[in-house]
mmCIF file as Biopython writes it, N, C-alpha, C and O atoms, coordinates in Angstrom:
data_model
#
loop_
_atom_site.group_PDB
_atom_site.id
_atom_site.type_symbol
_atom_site.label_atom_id
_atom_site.label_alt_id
_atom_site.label_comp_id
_atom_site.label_asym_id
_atom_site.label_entity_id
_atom_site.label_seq_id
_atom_site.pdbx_PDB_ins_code
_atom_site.Cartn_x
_atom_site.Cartn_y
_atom_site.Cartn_z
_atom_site.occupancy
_atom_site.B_iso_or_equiv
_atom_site.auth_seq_id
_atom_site.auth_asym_id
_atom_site.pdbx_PDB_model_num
ATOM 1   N N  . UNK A ? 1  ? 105.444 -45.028 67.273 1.0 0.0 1  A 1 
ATOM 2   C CA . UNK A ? 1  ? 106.252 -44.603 66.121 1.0 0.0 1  A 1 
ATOM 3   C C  . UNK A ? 1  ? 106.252 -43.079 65.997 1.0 0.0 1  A 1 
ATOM 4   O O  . UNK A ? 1  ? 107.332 -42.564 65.708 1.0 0.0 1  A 1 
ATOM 5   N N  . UNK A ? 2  ? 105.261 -42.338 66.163 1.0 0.0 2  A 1 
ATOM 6   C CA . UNK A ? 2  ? 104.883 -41.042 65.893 1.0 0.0 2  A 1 
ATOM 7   C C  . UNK A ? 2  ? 105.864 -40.000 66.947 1.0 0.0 2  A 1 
ATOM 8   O O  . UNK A ? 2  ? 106.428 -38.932 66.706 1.0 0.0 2  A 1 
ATOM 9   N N  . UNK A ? 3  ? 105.781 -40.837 68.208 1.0 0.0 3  A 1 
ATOM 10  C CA . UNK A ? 3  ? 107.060 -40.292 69.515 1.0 0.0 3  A 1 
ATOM 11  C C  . UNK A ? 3  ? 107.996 -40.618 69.086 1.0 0.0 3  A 1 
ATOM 12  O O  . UNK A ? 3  ? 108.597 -39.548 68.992 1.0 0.0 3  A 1 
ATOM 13  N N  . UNK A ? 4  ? 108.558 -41.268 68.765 1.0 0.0 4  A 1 
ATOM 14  C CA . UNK A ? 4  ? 110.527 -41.867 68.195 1.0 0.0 4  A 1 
ATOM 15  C C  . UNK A ? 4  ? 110.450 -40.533 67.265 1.0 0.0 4  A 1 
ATOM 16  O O  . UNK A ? 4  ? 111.385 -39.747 67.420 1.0 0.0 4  A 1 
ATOM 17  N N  . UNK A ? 5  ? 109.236 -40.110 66.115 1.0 0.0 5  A 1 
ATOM 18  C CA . UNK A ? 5  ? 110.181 -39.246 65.323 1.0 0.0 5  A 1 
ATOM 19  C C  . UNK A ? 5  ? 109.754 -38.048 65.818 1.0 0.0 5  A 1 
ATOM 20  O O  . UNK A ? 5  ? 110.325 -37.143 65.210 1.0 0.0 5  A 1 
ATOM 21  N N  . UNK A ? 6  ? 108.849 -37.556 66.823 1.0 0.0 6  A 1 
ATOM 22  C CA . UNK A ? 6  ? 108.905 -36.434 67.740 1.0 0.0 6  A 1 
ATOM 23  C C  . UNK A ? 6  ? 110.490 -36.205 68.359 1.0 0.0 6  A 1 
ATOM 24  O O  . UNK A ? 6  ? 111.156 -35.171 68.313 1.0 0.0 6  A 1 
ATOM 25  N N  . UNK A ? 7  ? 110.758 -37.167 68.790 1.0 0.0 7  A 1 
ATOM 26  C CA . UNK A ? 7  ? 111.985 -37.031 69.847 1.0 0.0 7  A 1 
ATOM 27  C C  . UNK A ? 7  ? 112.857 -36.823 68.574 1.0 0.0 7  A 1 
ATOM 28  O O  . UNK A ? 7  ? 113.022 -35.617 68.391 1.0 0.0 7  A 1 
ATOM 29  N N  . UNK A ? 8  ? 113.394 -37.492 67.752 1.0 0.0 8  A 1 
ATOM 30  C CA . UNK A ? 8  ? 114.571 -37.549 66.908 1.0 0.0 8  A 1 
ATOM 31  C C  . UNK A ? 8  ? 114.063 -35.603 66.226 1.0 0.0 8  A 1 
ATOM 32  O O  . UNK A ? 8  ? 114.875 -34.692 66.066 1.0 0.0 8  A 1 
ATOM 33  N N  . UNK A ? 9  ? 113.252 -35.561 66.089 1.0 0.0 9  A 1 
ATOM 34  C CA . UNK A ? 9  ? 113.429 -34.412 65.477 1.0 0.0 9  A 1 
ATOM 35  C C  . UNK A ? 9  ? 113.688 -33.148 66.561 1.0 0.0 9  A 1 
ATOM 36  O O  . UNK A ? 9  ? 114.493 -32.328 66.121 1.0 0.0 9  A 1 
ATOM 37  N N  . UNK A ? 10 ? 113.296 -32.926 67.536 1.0 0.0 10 A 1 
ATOM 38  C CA . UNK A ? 10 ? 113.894 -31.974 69.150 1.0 0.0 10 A 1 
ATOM 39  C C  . UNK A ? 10 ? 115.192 -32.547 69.056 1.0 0.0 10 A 1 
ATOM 40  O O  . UNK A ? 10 ? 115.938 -31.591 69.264 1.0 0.0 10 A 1 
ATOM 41  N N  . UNK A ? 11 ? 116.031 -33.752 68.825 1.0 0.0 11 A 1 
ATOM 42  C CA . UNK A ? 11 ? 117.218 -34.131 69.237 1.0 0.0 11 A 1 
ATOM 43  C C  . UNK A ? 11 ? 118.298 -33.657 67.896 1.0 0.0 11 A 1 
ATOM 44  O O  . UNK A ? 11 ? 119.506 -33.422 67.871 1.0 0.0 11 A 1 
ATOM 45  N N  . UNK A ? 12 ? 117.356 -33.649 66.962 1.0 0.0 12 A 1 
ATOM 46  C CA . UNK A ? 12 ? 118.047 -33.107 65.679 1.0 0.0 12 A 1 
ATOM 47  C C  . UNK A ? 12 ? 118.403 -31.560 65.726 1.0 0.0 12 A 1 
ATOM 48  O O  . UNK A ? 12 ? 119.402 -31.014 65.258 1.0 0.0 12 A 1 
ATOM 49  N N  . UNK A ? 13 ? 116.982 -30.801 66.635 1.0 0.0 13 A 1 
ATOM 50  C CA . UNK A ? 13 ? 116.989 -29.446 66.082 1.0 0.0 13 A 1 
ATOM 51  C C  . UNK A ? 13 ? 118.131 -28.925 67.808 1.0 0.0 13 A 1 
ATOM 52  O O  . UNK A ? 13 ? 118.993 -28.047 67.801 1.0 0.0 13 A 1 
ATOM 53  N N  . UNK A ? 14 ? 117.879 -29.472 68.596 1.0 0.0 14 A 1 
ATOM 54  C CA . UNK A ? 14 ? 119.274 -29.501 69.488 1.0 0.0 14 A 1 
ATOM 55  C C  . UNK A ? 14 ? 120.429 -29.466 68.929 1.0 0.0 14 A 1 
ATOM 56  O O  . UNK A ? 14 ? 121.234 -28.558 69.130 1.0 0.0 14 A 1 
ATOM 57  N N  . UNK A ? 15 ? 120.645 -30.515 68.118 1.0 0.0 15 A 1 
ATOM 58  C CA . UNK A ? 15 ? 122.633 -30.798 67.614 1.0 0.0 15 A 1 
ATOM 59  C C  . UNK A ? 15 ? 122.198 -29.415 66.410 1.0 0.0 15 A 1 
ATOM 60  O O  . UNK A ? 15 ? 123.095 -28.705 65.955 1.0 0.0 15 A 1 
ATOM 61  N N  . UNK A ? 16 ? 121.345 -29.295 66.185 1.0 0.0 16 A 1 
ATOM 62  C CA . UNK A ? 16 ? 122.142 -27.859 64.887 1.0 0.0 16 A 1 
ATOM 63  C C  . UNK A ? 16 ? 122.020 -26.332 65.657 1.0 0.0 16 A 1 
ATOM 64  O O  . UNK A ? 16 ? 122.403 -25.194 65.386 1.0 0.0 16 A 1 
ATOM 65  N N  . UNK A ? 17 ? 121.383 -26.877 66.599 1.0 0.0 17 A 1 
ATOM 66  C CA . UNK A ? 17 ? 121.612 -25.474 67.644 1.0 0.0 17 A 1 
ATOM 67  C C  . UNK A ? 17 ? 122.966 -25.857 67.942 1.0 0.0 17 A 1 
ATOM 68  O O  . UNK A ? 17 ? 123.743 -25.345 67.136 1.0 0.0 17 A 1 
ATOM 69  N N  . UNK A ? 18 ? 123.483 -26.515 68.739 1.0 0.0 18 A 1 
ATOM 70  C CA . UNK A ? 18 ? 124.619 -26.596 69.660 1.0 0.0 18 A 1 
ATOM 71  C C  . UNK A ? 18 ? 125.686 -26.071 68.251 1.0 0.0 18 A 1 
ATOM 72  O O  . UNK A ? 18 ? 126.411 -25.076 68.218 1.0 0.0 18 A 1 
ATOM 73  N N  . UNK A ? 19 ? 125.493 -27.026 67.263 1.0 0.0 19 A 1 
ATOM 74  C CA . UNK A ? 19 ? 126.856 -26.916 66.074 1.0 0.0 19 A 1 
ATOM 75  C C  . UNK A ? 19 ? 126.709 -25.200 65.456 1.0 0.0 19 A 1 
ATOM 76  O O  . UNK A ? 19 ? 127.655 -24.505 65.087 1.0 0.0 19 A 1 
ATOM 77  N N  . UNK A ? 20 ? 125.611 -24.901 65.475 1.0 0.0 20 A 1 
ATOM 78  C CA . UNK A ? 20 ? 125.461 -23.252 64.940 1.0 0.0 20 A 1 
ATOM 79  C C  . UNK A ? 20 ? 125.887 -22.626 65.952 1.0 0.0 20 A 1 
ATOM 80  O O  . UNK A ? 20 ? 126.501 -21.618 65.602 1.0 0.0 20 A 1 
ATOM 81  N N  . UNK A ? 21 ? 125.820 -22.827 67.559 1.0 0.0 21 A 1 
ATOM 82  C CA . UNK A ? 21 ? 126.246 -22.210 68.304 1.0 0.0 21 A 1 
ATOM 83  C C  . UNK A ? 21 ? 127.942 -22.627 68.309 1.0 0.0 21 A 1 
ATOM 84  O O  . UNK A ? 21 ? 128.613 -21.598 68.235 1.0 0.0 21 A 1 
ATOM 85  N N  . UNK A ? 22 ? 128.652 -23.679 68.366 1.0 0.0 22 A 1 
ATOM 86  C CA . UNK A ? 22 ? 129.909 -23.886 68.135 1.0 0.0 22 A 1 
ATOM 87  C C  . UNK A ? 22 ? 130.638 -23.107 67.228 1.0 0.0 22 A 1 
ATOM 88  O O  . UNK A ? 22 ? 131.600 -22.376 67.462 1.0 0.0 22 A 1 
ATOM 89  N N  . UNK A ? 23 ? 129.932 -23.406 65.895 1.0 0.0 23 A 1 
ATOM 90  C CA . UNK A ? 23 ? 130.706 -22.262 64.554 1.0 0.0 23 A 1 
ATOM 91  C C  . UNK A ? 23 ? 130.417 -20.841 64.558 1.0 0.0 23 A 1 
ATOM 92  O O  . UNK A ? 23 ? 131.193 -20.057 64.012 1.0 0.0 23 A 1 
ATOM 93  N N  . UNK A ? 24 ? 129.474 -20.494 65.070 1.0 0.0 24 A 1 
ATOM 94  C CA . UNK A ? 24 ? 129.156 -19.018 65.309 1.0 0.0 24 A 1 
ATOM 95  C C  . UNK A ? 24 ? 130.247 -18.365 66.899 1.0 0.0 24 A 1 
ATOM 96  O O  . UNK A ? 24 ? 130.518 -17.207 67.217 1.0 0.0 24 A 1 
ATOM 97  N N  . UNK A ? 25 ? 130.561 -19.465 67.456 1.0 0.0 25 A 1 
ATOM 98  C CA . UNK A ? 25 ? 131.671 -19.061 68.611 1.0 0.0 25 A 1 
ATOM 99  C C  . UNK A ? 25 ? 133.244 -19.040 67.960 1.0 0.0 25 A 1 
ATOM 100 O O  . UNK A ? 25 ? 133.979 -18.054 67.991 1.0 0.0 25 A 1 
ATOM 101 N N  . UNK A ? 26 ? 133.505 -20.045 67.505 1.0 0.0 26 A 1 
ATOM 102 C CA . UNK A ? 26 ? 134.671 -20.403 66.260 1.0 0.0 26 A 1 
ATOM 103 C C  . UNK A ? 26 ? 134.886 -19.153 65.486 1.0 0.0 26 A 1 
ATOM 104 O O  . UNK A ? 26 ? 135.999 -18.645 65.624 1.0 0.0 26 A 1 
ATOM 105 N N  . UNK A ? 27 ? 133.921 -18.470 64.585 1.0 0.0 27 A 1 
ATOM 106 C CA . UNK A ? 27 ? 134.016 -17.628 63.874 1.0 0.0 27 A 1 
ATOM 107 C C  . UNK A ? 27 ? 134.527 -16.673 64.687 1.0 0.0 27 A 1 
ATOM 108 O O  . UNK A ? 27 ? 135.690 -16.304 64.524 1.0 0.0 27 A 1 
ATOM 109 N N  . UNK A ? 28 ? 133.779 -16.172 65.616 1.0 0.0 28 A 1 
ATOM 110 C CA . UNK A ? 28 ? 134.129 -14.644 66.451 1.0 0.0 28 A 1 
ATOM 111 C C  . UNK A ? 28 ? 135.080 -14.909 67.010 1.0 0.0 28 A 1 
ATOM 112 O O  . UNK A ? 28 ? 135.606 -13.887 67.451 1.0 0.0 28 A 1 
ATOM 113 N N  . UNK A ? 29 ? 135.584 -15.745 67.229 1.0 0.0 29 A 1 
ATOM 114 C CA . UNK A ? 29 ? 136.906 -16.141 67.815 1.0 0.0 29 A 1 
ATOM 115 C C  . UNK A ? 29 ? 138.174 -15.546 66.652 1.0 0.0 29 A 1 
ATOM 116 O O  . UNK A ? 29 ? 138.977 -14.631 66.839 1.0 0.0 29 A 1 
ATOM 117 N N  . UNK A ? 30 ? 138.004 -16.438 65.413 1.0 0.0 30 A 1 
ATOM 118 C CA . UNK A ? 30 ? 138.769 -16.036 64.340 1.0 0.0 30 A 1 
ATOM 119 C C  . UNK A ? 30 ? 138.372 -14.491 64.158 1.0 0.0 30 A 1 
ATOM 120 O O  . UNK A ? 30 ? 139.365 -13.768 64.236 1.0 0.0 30 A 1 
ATOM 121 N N  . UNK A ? 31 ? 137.219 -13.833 63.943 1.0 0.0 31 A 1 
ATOM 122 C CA . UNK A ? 31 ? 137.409 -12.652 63.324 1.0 0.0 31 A 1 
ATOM 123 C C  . UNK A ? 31 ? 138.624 -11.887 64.352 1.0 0.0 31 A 1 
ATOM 124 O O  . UNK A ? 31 ? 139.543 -11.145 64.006 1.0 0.0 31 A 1 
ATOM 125 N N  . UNK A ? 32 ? 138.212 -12.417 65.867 1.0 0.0 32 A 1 
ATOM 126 C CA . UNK A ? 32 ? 139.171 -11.031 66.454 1.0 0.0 32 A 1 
ATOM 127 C C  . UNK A ? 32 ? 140.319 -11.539 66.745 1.0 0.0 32 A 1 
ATOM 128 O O  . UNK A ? 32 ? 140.904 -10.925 67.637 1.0 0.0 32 A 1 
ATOM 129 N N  . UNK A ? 33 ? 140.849 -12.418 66.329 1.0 0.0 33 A 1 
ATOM 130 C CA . UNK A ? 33 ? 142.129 -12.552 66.147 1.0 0.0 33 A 1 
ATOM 131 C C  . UNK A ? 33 ? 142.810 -11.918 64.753 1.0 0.0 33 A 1 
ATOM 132 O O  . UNK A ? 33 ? 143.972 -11.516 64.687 1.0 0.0 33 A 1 
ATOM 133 N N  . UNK A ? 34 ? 141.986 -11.914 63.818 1.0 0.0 34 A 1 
ATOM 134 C CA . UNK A ? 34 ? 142.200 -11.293 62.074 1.0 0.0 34 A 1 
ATOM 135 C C  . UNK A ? 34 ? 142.423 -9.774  62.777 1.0 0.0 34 A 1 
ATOM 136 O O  . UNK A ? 34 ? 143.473 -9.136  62.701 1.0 0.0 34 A 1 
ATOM 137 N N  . UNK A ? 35 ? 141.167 -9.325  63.497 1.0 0.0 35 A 1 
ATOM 138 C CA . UNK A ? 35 ? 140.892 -7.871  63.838 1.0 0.0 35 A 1 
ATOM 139 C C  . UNK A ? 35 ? 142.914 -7.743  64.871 1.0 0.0 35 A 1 
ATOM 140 O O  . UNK A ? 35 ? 143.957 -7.152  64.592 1.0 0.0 35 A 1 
ATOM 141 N N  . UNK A ? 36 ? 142.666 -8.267  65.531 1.0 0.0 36 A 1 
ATOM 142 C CA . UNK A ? 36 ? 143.968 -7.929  66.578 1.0 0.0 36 A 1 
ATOM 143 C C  . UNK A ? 36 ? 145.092 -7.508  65.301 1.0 0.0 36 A 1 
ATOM 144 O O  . UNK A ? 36 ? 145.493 -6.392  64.973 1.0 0.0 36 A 1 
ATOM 145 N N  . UNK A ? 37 ? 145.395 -8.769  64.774 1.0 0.0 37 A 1 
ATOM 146 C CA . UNK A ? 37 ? 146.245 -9.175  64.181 1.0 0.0 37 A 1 
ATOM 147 C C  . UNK A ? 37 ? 146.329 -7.478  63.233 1.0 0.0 37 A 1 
ATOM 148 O O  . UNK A ? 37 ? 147.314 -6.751  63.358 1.0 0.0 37 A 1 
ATOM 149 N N  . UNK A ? 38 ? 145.345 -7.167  62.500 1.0 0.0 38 A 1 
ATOM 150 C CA . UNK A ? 38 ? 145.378 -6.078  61.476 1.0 0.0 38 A 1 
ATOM 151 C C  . UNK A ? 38 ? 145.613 -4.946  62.498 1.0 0.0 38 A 1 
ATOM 152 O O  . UNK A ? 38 ? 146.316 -4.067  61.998 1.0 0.0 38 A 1 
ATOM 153 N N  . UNK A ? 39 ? 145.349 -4.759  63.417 1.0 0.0 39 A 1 
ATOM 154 C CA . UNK A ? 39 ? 145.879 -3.546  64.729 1.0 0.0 39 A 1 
ATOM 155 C C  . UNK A ? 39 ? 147.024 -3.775  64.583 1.0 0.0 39 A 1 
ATOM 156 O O  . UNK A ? 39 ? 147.613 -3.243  63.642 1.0 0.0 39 A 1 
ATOM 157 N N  . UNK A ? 40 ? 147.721 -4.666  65.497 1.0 0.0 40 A 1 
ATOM 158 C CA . UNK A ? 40 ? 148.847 -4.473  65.391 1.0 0.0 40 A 1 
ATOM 159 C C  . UNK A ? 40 ? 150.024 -4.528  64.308 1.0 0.0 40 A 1 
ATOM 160 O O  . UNK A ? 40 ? 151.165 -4.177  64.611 1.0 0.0 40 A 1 
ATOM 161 N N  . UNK A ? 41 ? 149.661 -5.026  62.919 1.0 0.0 41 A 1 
ATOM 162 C CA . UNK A ? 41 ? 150.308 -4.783  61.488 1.0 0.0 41 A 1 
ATOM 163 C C  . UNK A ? 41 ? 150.317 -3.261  61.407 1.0 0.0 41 A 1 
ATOM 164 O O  . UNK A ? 41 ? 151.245 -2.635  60.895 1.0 0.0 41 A 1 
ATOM 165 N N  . UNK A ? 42 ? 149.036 -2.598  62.039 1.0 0.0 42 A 1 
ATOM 166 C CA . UNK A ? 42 ? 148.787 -1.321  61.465 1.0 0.0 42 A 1 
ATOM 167 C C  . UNK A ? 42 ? 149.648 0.369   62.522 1.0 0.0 42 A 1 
ATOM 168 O O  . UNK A ? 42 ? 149.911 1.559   62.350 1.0 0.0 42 A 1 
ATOM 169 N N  . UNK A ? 43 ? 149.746 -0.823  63.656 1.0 0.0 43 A 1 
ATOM 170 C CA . UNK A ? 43 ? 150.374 -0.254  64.823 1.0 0.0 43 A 1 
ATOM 171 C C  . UNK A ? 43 ? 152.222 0.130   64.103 1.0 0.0 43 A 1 
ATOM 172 O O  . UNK A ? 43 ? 152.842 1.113   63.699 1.0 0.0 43 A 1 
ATOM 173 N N  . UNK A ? 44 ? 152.467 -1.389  64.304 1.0 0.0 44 A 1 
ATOM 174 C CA . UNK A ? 44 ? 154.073 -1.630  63.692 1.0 0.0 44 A 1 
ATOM 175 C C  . UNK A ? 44 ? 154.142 -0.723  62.360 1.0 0.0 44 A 1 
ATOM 176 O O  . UNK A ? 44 ? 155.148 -0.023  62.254 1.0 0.0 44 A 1 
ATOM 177 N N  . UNK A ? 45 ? 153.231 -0.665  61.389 1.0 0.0 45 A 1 
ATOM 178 C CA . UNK A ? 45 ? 153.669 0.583   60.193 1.0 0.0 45 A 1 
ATOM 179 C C  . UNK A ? 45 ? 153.743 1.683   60.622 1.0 0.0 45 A 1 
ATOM 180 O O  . UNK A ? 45 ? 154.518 2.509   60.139 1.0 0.0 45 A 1 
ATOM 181 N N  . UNK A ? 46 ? 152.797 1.986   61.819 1.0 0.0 46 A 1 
ATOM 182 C CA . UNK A ? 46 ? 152.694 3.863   61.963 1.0 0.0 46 A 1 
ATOM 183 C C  . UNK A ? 46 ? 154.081 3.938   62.862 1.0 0.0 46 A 1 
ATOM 184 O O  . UNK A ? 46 ? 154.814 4.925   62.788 1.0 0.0 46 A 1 
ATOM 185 N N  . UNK A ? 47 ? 154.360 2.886   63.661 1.0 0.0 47 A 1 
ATOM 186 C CA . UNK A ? 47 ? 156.278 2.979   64.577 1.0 0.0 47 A 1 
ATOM 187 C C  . UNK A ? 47 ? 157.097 2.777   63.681 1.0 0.0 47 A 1 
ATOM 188 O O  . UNK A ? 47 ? 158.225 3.140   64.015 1.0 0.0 47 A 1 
ATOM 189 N N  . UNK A ? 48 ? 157.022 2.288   62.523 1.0 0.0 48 A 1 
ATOM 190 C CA . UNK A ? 48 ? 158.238 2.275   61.406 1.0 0.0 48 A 1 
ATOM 191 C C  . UNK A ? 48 ? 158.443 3.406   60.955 1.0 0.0 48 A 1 
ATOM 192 O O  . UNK A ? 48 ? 159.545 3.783   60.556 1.0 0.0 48 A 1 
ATOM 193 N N  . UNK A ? 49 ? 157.069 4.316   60.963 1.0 0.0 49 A 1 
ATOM 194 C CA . UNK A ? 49 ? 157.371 5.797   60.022 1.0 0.0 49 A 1 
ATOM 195 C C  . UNK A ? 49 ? 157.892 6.887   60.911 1.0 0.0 49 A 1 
ATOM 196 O O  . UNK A ? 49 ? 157.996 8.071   60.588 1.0 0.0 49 A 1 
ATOM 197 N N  . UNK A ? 50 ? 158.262 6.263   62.265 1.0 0.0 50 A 1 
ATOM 198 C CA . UNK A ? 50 ? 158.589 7.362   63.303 1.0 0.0 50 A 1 
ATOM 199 C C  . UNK A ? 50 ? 159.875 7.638   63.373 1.0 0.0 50 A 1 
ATOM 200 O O  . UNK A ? 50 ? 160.281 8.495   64.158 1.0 0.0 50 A 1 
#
């Protein structure tokens, strides 16, 4: 009994690694698309004023 909840708990602290590593990849993904995205909004205003 004492091994089943050894293992379940390494198998637990695995899936919140993998899922923290998933959303922490997800995120940086989104920020630099926000980041691109605000470049080039910021690009297209400074060629409008030309």
């Amino acid at each position: 009994m004492q091994l089943k909840n050894i293992v379940l708990v390494i198998i637990a602290i695995i899936l919140a690694i993998i899922v923290i590593k998933i959303l922490w990849w997800i995120t940086a993904i989104i920020l630099q698309l926000v980041i691109f995205l605000i470049v080039v909004y910021i690009i297209y205003i400074l060629l409008k004023k030309l």
